[in-house]
C-alpha positions in Angstrom: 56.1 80.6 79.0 56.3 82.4 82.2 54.5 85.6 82.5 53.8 88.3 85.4 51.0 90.9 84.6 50.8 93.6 87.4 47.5 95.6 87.0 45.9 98.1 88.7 42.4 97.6 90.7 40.7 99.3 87.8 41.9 97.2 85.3 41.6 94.1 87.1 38.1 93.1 85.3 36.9 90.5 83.0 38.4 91.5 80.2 41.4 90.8 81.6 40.7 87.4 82.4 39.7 87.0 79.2 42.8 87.8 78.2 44.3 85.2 80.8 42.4 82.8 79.2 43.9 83.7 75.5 47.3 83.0 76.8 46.3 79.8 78.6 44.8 78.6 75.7 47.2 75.8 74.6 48.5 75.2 77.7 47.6 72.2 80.2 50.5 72.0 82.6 49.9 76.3 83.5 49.6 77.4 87.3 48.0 80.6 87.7 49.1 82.7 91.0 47.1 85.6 92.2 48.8 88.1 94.5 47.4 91.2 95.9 50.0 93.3 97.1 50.7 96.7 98.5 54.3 99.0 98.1 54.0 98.4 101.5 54.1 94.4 101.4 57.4 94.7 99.5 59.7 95.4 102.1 58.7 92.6 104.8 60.8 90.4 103.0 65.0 90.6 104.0 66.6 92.9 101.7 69.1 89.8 100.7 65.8 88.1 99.5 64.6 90.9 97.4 67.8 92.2 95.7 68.5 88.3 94.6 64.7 88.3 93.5 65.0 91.5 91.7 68.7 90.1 90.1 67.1 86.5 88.9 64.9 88.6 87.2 66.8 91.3 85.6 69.1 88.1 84.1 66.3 86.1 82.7 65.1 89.2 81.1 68.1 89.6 79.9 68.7 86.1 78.2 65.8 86.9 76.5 63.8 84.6 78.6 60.7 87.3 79.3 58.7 89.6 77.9 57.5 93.0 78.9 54.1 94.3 77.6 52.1 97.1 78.3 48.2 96.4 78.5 48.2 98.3 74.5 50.9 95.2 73.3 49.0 92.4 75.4 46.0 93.3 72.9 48.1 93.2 70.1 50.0 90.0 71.3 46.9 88.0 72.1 45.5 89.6 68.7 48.3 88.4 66.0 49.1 84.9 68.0 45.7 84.3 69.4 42.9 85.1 67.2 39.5 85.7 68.2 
């Protein structure tokens, strides 16, 4: 499973890592990436770059290969597949 969790400074706590760690659970072959970013940071890369970033993405989303949560459905995710 591939995810990408964007958060805000305020809710970048340990609660969210414990929620990390829910996901993480069963798996041994993960890589975790960090990136702190600003708006600003997104337009250093070529536009080429970005729109065939931005592309890869919207296709895989579309093939059903991703999924979209808000922080409300990451609780309830982790709560039905991942209990406590």
């Amino acid at each position: 499973m591939d995810a990408v969790i964007k958060v805000s400074p305020e809710e970048f706590d340990k609660n969210l890592f414990d929620k990390i760690k829910l996901l993480l659970k069963n798996s041994s072959d993960s890589k975790i990436v960090i990136e702190i970013s600003s708006k600003e940071n997104i337009f250093e890369e070529p536009d080429s770059e970005y729109w065939s970033k931005i592309n890869a993405s919207i296709k895989e989303l579309e093939e059903g290969k991703g999924i979209v949560f808000t922080m409300q459905e990451l609780d309830e995710y982790l709560d039905k597949h991942f209990p406590r």
